[in-house]
N, C-alpha and C positions, 0 to 999 in steps of 0.2 A: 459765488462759488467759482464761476470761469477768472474772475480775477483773481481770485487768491492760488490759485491751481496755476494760473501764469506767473506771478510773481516767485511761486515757489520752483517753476520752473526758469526759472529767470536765473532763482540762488543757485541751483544746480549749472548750470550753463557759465555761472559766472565763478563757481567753483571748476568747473573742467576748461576754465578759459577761452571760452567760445563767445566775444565780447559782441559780436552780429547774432548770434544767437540767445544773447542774454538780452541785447537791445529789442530783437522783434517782441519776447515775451512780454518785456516791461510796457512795451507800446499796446501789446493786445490786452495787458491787465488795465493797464489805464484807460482804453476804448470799452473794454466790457461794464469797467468801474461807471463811467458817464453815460452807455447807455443803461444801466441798473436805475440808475439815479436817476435820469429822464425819466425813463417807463415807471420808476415811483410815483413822479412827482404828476405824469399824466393821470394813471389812475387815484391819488388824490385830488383832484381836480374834477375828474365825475366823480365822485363822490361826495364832493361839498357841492357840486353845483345841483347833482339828486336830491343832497338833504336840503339844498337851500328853495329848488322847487316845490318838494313838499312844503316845508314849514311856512313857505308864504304864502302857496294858496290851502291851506285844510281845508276851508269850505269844497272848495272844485275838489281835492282829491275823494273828500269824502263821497261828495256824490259820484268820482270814476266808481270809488270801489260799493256803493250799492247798485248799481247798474250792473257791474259784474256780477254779484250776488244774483240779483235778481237775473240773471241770462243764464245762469247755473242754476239756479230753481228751477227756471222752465226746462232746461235741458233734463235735469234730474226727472222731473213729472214725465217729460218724455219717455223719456228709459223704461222707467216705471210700466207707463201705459204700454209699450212695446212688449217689456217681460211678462208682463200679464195677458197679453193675447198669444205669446208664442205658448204660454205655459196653459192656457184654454185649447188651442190648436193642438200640442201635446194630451192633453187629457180627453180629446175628443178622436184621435188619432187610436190609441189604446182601446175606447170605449168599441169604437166599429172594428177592429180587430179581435175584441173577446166579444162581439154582440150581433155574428156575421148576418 
């Protein structure tokens, strides 16, 4: 987008005869142009080398992601047991208030 927005302003500049001014834009379309296309070609790059870690170890990743599972179980059972004492604490809090 910053490239093509320089270039266009490049044709403008180079329509009002401003040939330093039409040169800076052409220089900063074509600098924006190669870093787009770098920062593509990085982010393709983690990306195959993500996929390519997955697909060579599945056995290891599978067991990351049931370790995980099970560490969110337990978290979950946690949770669980905590809302069920605050909601006992609650129901006992009421009781001594209507049972002075």
């Amino acid at each position: 987008m910053a490239s093509a927005l320089n270039f266009a302003g490049a044709g403008f500049a180079i329509a009002g005869r401003e040939s330093w001014h039409a040169a800076v834009h052409v220089a900063l379309g074509l600098g924006f142009a190669w870093w787009a296309q770098w920062l593509g070609q990085r982010h393709h790059a983690e990306i195959k080398t993500e996929i390519h870690d997955t697909l060579a170890n599945p056995i290891e990743r599978l067991q990351e992601l049931e370790g995980d599972m099970e560490r969110v179980q337990r978290e979950l059972t946690e949770v669980q047991e905590r809302l069920d004492f605050a909601e006992r604490l609650l129901v006992q809090s009421r009781e001594s208030r209507q049972n002075p």
